[in-house]
C-alpha positions as CSV (number, residue, x, y, z in Angstrom):
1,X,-49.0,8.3,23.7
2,X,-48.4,6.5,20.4
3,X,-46.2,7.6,17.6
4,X,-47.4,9.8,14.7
5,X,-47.9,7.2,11.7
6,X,-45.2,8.8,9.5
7,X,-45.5,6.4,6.5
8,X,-49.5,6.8,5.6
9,X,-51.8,6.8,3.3
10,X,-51.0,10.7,2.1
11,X,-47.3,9.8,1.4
12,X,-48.3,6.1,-0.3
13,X,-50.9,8.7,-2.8
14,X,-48.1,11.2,-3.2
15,X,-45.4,8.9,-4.2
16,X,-47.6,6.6,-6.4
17,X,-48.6,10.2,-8.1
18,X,-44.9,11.4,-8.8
19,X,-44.1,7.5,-10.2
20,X,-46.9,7.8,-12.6
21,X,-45.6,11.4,-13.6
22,X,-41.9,10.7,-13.6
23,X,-42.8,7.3,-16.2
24,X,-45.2,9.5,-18.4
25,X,-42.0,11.8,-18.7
26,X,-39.0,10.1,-18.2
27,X,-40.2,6.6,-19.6
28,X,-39.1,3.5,-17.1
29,X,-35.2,4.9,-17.2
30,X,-36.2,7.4,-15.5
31,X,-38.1,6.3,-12.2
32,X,-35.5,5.3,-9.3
33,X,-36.4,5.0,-5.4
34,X,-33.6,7.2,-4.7
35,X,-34.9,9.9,-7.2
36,X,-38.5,9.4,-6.3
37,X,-37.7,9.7,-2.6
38,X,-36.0,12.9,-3.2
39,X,-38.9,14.2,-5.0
40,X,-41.4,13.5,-2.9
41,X,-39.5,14.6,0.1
42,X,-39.3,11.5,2.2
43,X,-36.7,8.4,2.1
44,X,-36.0,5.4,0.5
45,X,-36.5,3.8,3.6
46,X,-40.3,5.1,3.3
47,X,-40.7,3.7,-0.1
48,X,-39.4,0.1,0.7
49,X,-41.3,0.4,3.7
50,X,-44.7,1.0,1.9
51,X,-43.9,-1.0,-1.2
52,X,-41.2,-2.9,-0.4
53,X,-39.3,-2.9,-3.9
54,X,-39.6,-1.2,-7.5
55,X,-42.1,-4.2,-8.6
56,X,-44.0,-3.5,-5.9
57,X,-44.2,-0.4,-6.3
58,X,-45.2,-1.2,-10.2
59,X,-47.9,-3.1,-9.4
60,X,-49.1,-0.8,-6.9
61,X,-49.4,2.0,-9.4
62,X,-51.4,-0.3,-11.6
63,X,-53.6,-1.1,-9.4
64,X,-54.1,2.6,-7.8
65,X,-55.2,3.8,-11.9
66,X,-57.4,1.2,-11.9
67,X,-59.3,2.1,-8.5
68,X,-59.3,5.6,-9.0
69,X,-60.7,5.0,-11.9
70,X,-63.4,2.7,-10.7
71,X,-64.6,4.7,-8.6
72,X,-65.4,7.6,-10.9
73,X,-66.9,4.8,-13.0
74,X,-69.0,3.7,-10.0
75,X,-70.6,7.4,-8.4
76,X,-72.6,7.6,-12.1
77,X,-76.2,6.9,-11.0
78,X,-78.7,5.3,-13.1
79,X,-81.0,7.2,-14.5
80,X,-83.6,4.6,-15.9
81,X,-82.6,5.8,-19.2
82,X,-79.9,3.1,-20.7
83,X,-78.9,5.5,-23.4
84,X,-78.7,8.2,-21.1
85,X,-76.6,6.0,-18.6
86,X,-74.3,4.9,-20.9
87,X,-73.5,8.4,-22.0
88,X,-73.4,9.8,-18.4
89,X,-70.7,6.4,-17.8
90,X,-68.5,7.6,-21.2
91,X,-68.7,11.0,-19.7
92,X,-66.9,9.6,-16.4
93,X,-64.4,7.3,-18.4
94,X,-62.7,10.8,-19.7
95,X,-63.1,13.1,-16.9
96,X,-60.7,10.2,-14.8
97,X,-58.6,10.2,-17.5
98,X,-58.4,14.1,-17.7
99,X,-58.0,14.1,-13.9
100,X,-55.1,11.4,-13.7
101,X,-53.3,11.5,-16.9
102,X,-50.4,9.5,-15.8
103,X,-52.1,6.8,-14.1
104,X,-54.7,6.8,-17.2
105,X,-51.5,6.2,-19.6
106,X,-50.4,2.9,-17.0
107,X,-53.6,1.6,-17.4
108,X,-53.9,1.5,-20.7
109,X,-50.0,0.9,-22.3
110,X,-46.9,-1.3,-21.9
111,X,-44.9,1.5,-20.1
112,X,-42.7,-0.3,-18.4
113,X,-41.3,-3.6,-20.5
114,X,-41.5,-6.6,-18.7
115,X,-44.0,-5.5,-16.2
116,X,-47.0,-7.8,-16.2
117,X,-49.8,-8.0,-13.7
118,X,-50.6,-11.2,-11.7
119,X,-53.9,-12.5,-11.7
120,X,-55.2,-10.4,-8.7
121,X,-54.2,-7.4,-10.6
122,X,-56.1,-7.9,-13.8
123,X,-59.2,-9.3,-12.3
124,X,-59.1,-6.1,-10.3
125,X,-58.3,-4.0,-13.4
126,X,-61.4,-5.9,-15.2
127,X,-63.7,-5.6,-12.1
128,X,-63.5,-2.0,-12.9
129,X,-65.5,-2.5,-16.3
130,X,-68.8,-4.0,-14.1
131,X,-70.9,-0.9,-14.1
132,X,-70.2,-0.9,-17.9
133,X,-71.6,-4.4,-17.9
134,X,-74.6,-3.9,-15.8
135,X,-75.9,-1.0,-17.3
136,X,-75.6,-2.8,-20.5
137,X,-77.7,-5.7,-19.2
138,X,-80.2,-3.6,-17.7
139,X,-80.8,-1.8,-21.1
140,X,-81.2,-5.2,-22.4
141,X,-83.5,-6.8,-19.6
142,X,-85.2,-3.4,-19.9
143,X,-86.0,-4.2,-23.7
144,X,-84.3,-0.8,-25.1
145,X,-81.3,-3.2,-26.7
146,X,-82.9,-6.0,-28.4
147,X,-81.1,-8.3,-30.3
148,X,-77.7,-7.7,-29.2
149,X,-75.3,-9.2,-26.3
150,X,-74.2,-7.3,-23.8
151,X,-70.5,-8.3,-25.1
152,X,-71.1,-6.6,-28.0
153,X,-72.7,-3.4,-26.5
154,X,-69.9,-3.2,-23.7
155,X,-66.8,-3.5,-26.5
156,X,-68.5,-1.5,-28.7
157,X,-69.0,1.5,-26.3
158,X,-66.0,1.5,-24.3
159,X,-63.7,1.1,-27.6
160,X,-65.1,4.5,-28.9
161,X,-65.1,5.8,-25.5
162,X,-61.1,4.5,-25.1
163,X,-60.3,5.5,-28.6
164,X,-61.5,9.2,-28.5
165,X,-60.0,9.7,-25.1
166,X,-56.7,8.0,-25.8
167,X,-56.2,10.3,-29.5
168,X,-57.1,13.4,-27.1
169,X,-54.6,12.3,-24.6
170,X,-51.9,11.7,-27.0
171,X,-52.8,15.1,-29.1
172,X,-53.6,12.9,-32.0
173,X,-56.9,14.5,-33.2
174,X,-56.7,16.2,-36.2
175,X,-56.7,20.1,-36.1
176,X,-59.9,21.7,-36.2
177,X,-61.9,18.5,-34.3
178,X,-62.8,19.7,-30.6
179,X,-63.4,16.3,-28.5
180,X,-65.4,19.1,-26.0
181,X,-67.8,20.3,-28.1
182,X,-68.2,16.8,-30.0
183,X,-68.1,14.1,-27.2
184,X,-71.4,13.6,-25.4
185,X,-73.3,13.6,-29.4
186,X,-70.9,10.5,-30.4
187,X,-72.1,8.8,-27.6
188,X,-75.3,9.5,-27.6
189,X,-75.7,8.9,-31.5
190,X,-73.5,5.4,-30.6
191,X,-76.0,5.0,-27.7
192,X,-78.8,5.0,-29.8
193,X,-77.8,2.8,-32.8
194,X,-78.3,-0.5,-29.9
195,X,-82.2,0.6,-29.5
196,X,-82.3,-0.3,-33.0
197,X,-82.7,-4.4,-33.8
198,X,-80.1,-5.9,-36.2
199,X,-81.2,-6.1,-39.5
């Protein structure tokens, strides 16, 4: 009879989780193995055993923020409509970062100084920007954006979309401005602008 896999995929999600938390609260200070063993209820053996060190483990979490978050970004089906699309795709960029607010904050920050992602890492980070891309492309083949380059849709729309999620995140809106109630018009009214040739 074979031995129960102790060290699996459960514990790998549970201690990545409580990383992300314990640098979102406790900055880089504050996450050891030892500590994040403890919290987590298993050993340090565990962690070196499914990481095998703190940069590891680092680079691990980076890349776990990014493919949550990719796949969020990937379940949005096309409607046919490329405003409609890129507003459903906005939609899903802030509900993963409302559902993992400490691997959102990795993603998107220098949390931990020094810590830098190899290549693999950032062309897996970037690969989770291609539905962005292709639904831009599509709106263009489709004729609803003329004139523009899908570069410029793509930054365009995923800056507004990063900078209203990232002020909400932070609790730097101003009082009085609900993001809810406010969200889905921005991008739509942004959405709109490309069917619109440059002047």
């Amino acid at each position: 009879m074979p031995r129960p896999k102790v060290h699996d995929d459960a514990l790998r999600a549970r201690l990545l989780d409580r990383a992300a938390e314990t640098l979102s609260t406790h900055g880089p200070e504050g996450l050891s193995l030892r500590k994040l063993a403890a919290d987590v209820g298993t050993s340090t053996t565990a962690v070196y055993s499914l990481f095998g060190g703190k940069p590891a483990l680092l680079r691990e979490l980076y890349l776990e923020a990014f493919r949550r978050f990719g796949e969020r970004l990937s379940t949005v089906e096309r409607t046919g409509d490329p405003v409609e699309d890129l507003v459903q795709l906005g939609i899903a960029y802030r509900e993963s970062a409302r559902a993992d607010p400490h691997l959102y904050s990795i993603m998107f920050s220098t949390m931990v100084p020094g810590f830098e992602p190899d290549t693999e890492a950032t062309q897996r980070a970037v690969s989770t920007l291609r539905p962005l891309m292709e639904m831009v492309r599509a709106g263009i083949d489709s004729g609803h954006f003329a004139g523009y380059r899908a570069e410029e849709i793509a930054l365009a729309s995923w800056a507004l979309v990063h900078g209203l999620v990232s002020l909400e995140s932070r609790d730097h809106m101003p009082p009085g401005i609900d993001v809810t109630a406010n969200f889905e018009t921005v991008l739509r009214a942004q959405a709109r602008g490309w069917c619109s040739a440059p002047e």
